[in-house]
C-alpha positions in Angstrom: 1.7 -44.0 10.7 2.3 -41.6 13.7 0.2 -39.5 15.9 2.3 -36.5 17.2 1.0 -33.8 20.1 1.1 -30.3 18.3 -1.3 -28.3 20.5 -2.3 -27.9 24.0 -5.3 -25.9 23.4 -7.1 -23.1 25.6 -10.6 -21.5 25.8 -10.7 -18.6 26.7 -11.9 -14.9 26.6 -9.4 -12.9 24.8 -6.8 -15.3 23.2 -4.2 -12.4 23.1 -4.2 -11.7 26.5 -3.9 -15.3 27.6 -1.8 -15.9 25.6 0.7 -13.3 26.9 0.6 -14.2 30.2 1.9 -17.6 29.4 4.9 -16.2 26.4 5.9 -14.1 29.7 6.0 -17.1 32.4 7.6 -19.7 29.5 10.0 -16.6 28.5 9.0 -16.7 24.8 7.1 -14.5 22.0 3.0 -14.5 21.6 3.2 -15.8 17.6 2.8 -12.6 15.3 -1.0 -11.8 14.1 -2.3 -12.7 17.6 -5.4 -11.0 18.3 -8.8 -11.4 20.9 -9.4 -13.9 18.9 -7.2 -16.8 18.2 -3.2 -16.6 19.2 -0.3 -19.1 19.9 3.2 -19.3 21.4 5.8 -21.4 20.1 4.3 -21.9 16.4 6.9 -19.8 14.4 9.8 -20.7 16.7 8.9 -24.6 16.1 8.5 -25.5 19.9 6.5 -28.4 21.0 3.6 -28.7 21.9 2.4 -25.3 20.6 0.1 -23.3 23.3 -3.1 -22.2 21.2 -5.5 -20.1 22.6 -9.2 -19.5 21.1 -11.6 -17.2 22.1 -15.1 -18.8 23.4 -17.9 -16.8 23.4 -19.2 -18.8 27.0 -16.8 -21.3 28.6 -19.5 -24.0 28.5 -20.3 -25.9 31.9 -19.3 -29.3 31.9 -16.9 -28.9 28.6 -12.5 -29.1 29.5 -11.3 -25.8 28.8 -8.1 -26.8 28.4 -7.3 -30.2 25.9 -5.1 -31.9 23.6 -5.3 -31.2 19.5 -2.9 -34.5 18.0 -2.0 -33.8 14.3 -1.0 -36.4 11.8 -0.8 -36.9 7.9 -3.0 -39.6 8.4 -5.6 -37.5 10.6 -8.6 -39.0 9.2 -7.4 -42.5 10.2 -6.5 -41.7 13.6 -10.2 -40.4 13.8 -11.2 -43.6 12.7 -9.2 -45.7 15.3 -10.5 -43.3 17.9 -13.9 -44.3 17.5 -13.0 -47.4 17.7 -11.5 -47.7 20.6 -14.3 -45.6 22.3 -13.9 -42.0 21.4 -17.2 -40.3 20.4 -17.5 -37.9 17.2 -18.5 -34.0 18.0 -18.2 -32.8 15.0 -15.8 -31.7 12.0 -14.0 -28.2 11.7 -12.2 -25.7 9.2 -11.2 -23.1 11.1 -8.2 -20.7 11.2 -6.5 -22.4 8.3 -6.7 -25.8 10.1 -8.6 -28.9 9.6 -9.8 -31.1 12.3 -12.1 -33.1 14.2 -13.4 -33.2 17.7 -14.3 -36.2 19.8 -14.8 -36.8 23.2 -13.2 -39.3 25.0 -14.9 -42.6 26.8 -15.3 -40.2 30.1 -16.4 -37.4 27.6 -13.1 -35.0 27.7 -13.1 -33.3 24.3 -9.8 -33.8 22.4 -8.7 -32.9 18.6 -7.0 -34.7 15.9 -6.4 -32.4 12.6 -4.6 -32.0 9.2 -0.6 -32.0 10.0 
């Protein structure tokens, strides 16, 4: 069973146009069929982690903007073992093609574990 980084996630206002900016300073492509709303770099080229951005309609106050999304096979197990050691469960998600959950971490910091 492995847990593997596959996103370092970022809300945001316009996904495309954050997006850029980082494809320009990392030298590499904004995925295709970016748009305001949802966008990565380093998806289709198989870089790790991937940089996804998502638009938020109000960067909350309080909430990370920024934070890790882990991926595994055995996603809903590493959920599990989360909670256990502390995590708290925000809620479940089907988004975008992707499945995962969100939790907060024992000092509250959101992070994701999804569907590899």
């Amino acid at each position: 069973m492995t847990l593997a980084l596959g996103n370092v996630t970022f809300d945001c206002g316009n996904a495309n146009a954050l997006a850029e900016f980082y494809a320009q300073l990392l030298d590499r492509p904004v995925d295709p069929e970016a748009s305001a709303f949802f966008a990565t770099v380093g998806q289709t080229s198989g870089a790790s982690p991937v940089l996804m951005f998502i638009q938020v309609p109000d960067k909350t106050p309080g909430k990370n903007v920024v934070h890790l999304d882990f991926h595994s096979v055995q996603w809903r197990d590493y959920v599990e073992r989360a909670i256990s050691l502390g995590a708290k469960h925000v809620g479940d998600f089907d988004e975008y093609g992707q499945q995962w959950v969100t939790l907060a971490d024992p000092e509250g910091n959101l992070f994701d574990i999804g569907k590899e």
